[in-house]
Z-matrix of the N, CA and C atoms (Angstrom, degrees):
N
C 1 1.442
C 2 1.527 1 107.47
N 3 1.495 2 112.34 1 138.92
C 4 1.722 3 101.21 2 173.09
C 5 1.764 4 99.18 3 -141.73
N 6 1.546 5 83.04 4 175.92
C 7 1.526 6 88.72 5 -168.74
C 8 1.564 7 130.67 6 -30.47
N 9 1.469 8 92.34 7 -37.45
C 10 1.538 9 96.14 8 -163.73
C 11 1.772 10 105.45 9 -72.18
N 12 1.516 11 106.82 10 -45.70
C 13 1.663 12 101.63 11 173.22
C 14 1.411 13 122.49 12 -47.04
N 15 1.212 14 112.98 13 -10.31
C 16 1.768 15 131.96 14 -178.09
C 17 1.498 16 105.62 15 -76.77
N 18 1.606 17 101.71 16 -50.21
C 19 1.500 18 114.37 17 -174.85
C 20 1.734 19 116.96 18 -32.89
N 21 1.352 20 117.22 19 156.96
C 22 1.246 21 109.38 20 160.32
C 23 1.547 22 115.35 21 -84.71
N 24 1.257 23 102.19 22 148.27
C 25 1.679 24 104.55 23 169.17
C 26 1.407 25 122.18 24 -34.29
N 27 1.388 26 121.42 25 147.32
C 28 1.945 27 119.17 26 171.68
C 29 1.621 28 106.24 27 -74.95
N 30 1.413 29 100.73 28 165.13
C 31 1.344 30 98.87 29 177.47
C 32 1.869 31 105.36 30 -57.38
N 33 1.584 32 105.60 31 -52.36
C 34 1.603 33 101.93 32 -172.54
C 35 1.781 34 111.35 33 -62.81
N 36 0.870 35 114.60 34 8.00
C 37 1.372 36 120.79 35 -178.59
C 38 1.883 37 101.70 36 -96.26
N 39 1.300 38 109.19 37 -45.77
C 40 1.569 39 110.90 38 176.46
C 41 1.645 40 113.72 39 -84.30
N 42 1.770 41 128.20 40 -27.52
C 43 0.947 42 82.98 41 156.39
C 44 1.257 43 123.25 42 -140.61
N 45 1.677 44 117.11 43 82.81
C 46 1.110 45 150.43 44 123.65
C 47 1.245 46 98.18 45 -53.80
N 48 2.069 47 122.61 46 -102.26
C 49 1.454 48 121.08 47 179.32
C 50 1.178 49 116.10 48 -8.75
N 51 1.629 50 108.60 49 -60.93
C 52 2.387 51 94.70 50 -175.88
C 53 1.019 52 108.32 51 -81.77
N 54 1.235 53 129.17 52 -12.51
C 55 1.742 54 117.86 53 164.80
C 56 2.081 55 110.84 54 -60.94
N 57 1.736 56 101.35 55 -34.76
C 58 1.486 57 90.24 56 176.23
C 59 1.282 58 114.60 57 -85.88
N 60 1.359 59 119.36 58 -32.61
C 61 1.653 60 117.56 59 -179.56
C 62 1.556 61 96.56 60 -56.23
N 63 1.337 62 132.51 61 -45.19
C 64 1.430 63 130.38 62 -166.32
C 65 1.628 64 109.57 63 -59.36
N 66 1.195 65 111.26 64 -38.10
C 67 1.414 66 132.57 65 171.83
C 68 1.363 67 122.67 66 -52.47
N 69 1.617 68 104.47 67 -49.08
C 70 1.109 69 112.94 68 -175.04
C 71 1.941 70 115.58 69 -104.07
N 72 1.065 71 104.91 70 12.36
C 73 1.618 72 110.24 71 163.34
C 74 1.803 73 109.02 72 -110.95
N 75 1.492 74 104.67 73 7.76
C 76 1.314 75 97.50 74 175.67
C 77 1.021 76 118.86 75 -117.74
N 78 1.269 77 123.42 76 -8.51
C 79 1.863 78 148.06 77 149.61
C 80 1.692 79 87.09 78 -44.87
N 81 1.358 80 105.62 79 -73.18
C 82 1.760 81 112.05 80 -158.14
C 83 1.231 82 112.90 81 -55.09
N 84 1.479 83 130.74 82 -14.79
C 85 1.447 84 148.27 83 178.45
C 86 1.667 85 117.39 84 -79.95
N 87 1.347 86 91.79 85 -32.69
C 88 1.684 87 107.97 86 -165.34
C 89 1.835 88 98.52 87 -108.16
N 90 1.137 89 112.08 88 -12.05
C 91 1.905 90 124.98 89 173.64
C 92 1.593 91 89.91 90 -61.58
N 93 1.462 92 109.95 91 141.73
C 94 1.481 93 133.38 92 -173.51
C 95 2.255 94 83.22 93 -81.73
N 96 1.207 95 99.67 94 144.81
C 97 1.230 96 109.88 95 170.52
C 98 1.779 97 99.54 96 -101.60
N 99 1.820 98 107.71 97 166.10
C 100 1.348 99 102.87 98 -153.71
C 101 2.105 100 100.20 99 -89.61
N 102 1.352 101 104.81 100 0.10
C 103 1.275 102 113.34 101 -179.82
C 104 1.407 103 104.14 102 -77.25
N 105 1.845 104 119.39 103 -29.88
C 106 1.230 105 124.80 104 -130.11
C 107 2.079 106 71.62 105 -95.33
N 108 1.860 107 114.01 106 -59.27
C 109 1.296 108 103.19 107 151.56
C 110 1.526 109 145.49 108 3.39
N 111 1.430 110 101.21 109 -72.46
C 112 1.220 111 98.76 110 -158.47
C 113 1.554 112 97.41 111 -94.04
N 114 1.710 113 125.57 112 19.08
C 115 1.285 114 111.89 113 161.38
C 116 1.908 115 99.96 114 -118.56
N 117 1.051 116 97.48 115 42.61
C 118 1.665 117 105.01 116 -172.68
C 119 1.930 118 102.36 117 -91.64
N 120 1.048 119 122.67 118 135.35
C 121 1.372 120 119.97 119 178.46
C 122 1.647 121 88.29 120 -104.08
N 123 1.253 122 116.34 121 119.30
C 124 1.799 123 109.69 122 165.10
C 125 1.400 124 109.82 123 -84.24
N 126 1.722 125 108.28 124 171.45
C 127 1.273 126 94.47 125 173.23
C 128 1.462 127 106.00 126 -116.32
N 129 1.299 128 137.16 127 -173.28
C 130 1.564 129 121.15 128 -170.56
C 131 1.705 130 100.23 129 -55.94
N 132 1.272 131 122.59 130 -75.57
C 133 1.221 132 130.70 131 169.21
C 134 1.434 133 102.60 132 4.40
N 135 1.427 134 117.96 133 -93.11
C 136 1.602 135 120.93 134 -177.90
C 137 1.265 136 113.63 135 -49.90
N 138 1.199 137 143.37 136 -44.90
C 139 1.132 138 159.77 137 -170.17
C 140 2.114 139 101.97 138 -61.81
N 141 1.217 140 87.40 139 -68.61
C 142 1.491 141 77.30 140 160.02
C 143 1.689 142 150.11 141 -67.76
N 144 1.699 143 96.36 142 -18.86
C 145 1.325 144 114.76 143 162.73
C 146 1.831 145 97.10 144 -51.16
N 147 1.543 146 103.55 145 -75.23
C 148 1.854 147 100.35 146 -168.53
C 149 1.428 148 115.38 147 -66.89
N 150 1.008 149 132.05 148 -21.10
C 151 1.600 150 136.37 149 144.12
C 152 1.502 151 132.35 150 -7.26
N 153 1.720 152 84.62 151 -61.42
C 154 1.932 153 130.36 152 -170.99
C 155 1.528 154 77.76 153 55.69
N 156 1.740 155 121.36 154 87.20
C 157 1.301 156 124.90 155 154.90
C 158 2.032 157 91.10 156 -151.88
N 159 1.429 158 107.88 157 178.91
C 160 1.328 159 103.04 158 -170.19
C 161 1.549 160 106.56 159 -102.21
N 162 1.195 161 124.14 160 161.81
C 163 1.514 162 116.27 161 -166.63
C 164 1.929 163 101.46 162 -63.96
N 165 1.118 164 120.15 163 -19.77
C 166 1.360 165 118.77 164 -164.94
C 167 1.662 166 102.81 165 -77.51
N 168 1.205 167 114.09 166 -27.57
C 169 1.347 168 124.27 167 -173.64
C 170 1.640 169 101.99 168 -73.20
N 171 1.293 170 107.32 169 -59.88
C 172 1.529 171 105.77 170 174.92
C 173 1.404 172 126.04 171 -52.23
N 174 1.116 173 109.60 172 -28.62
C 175 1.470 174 127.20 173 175.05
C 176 1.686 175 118.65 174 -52.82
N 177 1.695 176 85.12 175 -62.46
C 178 1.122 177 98.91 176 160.94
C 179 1.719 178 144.20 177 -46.61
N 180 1.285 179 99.96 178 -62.91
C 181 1.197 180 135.48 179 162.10
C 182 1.700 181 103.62 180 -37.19
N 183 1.230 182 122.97 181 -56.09
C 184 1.626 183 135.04 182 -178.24
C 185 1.600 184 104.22 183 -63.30
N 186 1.576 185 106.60 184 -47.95
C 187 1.735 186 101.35 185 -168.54
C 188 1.627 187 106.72 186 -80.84
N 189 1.396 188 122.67 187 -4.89
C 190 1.246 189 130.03 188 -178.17
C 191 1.595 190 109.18 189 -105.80
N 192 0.841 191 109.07 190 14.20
C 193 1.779 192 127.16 191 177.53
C 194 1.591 193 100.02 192 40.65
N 195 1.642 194 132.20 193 35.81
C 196 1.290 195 121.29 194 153.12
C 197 1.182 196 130.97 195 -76.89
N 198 1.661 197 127.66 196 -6.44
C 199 0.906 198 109.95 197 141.13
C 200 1.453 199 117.34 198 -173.47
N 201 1.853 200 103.56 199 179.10
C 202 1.584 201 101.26 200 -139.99
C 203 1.720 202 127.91 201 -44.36
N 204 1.111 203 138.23 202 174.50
C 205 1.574 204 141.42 203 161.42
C 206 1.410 205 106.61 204 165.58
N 207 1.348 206 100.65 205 175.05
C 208 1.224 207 129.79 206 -154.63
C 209 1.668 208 108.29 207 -128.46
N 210 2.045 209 119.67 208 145.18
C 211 1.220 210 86.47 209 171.50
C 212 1.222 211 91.15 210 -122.47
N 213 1.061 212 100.40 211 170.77
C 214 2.453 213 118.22 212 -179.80
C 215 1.719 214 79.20 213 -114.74
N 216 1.786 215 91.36 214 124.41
C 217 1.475 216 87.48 215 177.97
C 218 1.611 217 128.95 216 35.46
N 219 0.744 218 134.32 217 -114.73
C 220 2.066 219 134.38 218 179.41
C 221 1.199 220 103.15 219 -119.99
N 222 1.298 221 144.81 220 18.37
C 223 1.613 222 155.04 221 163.49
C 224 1.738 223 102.39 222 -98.44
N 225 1.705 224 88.45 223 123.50
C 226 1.460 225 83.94 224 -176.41
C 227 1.910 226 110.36 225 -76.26
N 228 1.190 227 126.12 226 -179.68
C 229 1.612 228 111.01 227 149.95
C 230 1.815 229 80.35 228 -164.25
N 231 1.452 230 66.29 229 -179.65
C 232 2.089 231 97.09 230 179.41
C 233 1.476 232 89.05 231 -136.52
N 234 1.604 233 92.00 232 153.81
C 235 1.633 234 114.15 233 176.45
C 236 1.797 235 84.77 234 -107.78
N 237 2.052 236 77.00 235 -169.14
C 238 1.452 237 82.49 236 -153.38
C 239 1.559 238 86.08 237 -87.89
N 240 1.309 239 149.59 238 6.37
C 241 1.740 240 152.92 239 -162.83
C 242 1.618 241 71.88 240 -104.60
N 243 1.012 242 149.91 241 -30.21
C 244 1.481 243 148.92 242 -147.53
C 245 1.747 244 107.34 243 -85.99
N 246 1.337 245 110.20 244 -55.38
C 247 1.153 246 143.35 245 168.92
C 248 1.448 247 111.46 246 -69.32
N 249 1.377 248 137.67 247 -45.89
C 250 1.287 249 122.25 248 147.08
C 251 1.482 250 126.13 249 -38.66
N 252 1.075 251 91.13 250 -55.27
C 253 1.864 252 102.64 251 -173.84
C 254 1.453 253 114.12 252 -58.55
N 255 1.236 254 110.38 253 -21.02
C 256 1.594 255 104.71 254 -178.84
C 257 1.838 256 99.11 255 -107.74
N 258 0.986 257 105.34 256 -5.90
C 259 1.697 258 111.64 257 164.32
C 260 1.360 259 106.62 258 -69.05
N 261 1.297 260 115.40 259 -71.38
C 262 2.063 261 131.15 260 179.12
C 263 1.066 262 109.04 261 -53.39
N 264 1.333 263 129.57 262 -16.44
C 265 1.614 264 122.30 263 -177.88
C 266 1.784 265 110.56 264 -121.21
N 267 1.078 266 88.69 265 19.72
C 268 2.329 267 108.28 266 165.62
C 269 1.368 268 88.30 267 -100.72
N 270 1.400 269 138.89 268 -44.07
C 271 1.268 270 112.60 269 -133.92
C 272 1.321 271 113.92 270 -104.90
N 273 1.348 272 126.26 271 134.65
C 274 1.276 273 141.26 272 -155.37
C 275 1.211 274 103.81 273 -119.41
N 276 1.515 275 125.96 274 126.70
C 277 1.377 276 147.50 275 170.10
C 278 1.582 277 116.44 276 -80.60
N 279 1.128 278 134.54 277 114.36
C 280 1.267 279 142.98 278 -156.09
C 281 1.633 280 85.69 279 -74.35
N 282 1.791 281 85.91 280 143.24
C 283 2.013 282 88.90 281 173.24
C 284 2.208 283 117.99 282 -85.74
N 285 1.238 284 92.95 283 166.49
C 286 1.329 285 91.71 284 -159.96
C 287 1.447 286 115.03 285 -63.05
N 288 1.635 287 94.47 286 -10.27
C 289 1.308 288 111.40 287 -159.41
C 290 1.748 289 111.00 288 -98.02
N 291 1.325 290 118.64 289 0.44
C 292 1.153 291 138.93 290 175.28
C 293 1.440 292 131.59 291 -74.79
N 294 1.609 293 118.83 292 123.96
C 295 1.578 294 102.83 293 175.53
C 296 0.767 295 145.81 294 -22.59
N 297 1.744 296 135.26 295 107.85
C 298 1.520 297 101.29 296 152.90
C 299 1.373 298 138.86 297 -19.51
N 300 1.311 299 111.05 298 161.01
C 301 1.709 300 114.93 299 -172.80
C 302 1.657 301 74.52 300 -107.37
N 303 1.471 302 95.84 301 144.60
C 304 1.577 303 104.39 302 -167.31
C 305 1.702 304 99.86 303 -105.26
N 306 1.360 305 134.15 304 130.67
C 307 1.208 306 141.88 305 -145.73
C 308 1.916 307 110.56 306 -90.16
């Protein structure tokens, strides 16, 4: 350790730091809250972003009534209970009777 690590910080050294803390409490201000979420109507587009499927699939998927949504006026969307539901009903439980996964 030497003197200088002892030193106090420079002024441009402190405010840099509150220039990033300032930065970064205003991200957290402008972050969607999870209430703000779960009254969010997506549109396929987004919906397929969190999906990880392509908007054409969702599209699809909506005009073929496989699965759930909602429309705003003649625009389809999914909420976010919407997007769960087609998450919980992909997922497949391996049978008992199935290989080990070999290590």
């Amino acid at each position: 350790m030497t003197r200088t690590d002892l030193a106090p910080p420079s002024e441009t050294t402190l405010i840099l730091r509150l220039t990033e803390i300032k930065e970064a409490v205003e991200r957290l201000a402008a972050a969607s809250t999870a209430a703000e979420l779960e009254l969010t109507a997506f549109t396929p587009a987004k919906a397929a972003e969190l999906l990880g499927k392509t908007e054409n699939w969702v599209v699809e998927a909506i005009q073929d009534g496989r699965i759930p949504h909602t429309y705003v006026g003649k625009s389809p969307r999914m909420t976010a209970a919407h997007i769960r539901e087609v998450l919980a009903t992909g997922e497949r439980k391996p049978s008992r009777y199935a290989k080990p996964i070999a290590a």
